[in-house]
VOTOR-111271 format. One record per atom (N, C-alpha, C): atom name; x, y, z. Coordinates in Angstrom, 1 decimal. Atoms other than C-alpha are relative to their C-alpha. Last residue first. Layout:
BEGIN
<atom CA <X Y Z>>
...
//
This chain:
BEGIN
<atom N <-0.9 -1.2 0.2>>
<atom CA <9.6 7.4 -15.2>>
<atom C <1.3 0.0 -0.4>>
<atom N <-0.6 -0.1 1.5>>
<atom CA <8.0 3.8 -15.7>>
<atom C <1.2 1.5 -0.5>>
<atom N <-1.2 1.3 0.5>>
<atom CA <7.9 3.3 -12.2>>
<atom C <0.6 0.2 -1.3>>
<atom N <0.7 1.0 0.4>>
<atom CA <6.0 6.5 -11.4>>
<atom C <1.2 -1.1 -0.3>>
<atom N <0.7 0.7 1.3>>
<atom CA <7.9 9.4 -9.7>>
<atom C <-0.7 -1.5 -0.1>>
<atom N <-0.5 1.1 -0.4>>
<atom CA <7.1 11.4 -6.6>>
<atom C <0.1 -0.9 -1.6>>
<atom N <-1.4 -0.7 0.9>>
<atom CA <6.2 14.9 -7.8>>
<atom C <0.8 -1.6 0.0>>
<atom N <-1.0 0.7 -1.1>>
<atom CA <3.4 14.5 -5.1>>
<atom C <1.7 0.3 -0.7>>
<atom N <0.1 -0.3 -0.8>>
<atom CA <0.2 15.6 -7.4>>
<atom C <1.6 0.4 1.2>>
<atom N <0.3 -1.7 0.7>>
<atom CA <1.4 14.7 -10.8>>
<atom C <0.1 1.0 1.1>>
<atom N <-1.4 -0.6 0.0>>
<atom CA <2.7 11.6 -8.7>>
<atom C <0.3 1.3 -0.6>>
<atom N <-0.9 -0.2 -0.7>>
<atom CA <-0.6 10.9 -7.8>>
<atom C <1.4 0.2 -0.2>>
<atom N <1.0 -1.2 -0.1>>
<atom CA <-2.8 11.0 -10.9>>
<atom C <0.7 0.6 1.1>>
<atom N <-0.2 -1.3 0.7>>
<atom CA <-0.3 8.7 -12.5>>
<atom C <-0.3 1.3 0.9>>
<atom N <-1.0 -0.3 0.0>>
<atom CA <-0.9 6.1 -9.6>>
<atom C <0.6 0.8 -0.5>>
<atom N <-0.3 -1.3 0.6>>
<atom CA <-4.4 5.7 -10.1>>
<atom C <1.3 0.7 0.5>>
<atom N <0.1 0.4 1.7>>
<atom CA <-5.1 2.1 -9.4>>
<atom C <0.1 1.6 -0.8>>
<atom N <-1.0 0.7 1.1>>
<atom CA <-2.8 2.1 -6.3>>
<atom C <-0.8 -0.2 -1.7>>
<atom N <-1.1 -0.7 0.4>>
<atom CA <-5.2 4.9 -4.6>>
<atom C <1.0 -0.6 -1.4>>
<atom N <0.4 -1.6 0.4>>
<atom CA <-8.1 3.6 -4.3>>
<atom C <1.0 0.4 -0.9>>
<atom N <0.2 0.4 1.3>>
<atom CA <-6.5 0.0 -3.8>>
<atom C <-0.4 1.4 -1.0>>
<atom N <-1.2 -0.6 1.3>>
<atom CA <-5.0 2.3 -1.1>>
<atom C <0.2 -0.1 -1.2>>
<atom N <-0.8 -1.9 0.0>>
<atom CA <-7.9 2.3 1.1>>
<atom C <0.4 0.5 -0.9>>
<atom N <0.9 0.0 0.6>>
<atom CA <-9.4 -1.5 0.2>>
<atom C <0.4 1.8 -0.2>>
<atom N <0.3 0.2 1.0>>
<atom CA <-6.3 -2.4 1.8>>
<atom C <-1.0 0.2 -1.0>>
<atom N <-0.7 -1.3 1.0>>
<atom CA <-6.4 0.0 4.4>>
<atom C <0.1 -0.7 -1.5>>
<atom N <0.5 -1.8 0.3>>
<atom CA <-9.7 -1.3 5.4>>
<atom C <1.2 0.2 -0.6>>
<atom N <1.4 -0.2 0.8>>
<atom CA <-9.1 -5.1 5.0>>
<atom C <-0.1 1.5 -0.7>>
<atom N <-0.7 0.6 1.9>>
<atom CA <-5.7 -4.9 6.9>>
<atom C <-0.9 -0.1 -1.3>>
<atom N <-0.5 -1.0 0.6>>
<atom CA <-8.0 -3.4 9.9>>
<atom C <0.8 -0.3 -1.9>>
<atom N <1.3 -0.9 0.4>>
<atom CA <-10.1 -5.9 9.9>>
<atom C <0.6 1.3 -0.5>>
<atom N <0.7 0.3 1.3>>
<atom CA <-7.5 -8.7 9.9>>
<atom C <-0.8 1.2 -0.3>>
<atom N <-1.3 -0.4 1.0>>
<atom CA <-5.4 -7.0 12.6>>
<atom C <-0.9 -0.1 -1.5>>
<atom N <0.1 -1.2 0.2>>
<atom CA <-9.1 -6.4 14.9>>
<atom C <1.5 -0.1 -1.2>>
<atom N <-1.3 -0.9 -1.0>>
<atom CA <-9.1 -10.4 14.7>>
<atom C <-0.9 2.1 -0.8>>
<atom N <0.4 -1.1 -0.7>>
<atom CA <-12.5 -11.6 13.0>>
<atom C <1.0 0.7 0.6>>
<atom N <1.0 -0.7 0.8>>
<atom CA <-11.0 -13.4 10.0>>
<atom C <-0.7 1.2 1.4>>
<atom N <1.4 0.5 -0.2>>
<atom CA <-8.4 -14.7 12.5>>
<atom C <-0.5 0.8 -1.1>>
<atom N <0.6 -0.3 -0.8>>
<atom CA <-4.4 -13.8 11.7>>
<atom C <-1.5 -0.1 -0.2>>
<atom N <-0.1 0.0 -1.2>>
<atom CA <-1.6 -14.9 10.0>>
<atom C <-0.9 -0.1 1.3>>
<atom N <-0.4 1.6 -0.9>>
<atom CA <-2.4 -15.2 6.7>>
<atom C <-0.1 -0.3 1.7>>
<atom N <1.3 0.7 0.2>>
<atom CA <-5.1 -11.7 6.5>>
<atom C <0.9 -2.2 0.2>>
<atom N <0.8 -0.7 -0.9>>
<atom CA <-2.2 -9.8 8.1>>
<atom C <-1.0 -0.7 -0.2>>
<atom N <-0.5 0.9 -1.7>>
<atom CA <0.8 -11.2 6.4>>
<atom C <-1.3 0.1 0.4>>
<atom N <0.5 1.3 -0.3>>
<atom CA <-1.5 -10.2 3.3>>
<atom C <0.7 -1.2 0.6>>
<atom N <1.4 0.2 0.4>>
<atom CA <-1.8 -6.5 4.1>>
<atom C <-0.5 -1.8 -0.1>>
<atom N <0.3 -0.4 -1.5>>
<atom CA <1.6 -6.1 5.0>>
<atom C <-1.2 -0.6 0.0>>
<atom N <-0.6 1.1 -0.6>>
<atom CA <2.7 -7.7 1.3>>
<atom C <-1.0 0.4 2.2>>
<atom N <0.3 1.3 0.2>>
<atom CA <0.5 -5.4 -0.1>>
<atom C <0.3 -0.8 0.6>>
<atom N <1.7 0.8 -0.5>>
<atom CA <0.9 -2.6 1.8>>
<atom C <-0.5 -1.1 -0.3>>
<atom N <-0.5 0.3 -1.4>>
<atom CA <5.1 -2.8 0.7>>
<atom C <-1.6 -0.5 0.7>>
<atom N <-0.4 1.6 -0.3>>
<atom CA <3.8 -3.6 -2.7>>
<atom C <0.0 0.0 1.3>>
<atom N <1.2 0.3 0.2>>
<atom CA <2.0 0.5 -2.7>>
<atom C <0.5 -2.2 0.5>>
<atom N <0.9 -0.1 -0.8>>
<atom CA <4.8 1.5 -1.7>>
<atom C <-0.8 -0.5 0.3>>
<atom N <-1.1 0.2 -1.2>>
<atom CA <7.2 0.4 -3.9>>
<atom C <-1.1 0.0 1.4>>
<atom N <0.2 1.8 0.3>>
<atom CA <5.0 1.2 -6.6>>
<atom C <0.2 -0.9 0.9>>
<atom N <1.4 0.8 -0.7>>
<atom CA <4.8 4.5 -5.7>>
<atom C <-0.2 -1.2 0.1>>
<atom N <1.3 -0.1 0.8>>
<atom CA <8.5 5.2 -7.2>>
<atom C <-1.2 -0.9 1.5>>
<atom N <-0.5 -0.5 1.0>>
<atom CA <11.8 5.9 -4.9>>
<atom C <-1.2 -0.1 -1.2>>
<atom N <0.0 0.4 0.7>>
<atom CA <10.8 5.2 -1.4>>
<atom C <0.0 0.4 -1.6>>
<atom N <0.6 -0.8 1.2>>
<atom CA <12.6 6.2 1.2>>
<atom C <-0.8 -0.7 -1.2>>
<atom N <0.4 -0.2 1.9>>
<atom CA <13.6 4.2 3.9>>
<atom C <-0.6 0.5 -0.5>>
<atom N <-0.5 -0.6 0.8>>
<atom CA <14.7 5.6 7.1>>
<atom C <-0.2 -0.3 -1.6>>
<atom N <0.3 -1.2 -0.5>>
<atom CA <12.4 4.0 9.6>>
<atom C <0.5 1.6 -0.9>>
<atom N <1.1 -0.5 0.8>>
<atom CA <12.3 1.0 8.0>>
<atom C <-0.1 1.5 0.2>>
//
């Protein structure tokens, strides 16, 4: 992982996804994993629904690019 790149946001944004909901299967509603997993997901939802606005910013492209 340490060397992947990612080539559109999208990519990224899936990767938290999936991390996000190992994190809520796996683990207690009160765990500190669950809680965290909560926050960034609520973080990057921020983010993931304005994806355009970010790549303007970042140069990084969009999927559809």
């Amino acid at each position: 992982m340490l060397s992947r790149k990612y080539e559109v946001w999208e990519e990224f944004f899936a990767d938290v996804d999936l991390m996000c909901s190992n994190a809520f299967t796996y683990n207690e509603d009160d765990s500190e994993v669950y809680k965290d997993a909560r926050q960034i997901k609520v973080g990057t939802s921020v983010y993931s629904a304005d994806v355009g606005l970010m790549t303007e910013h970042t140069g990084l492209p969009s999927k559809g690019d």
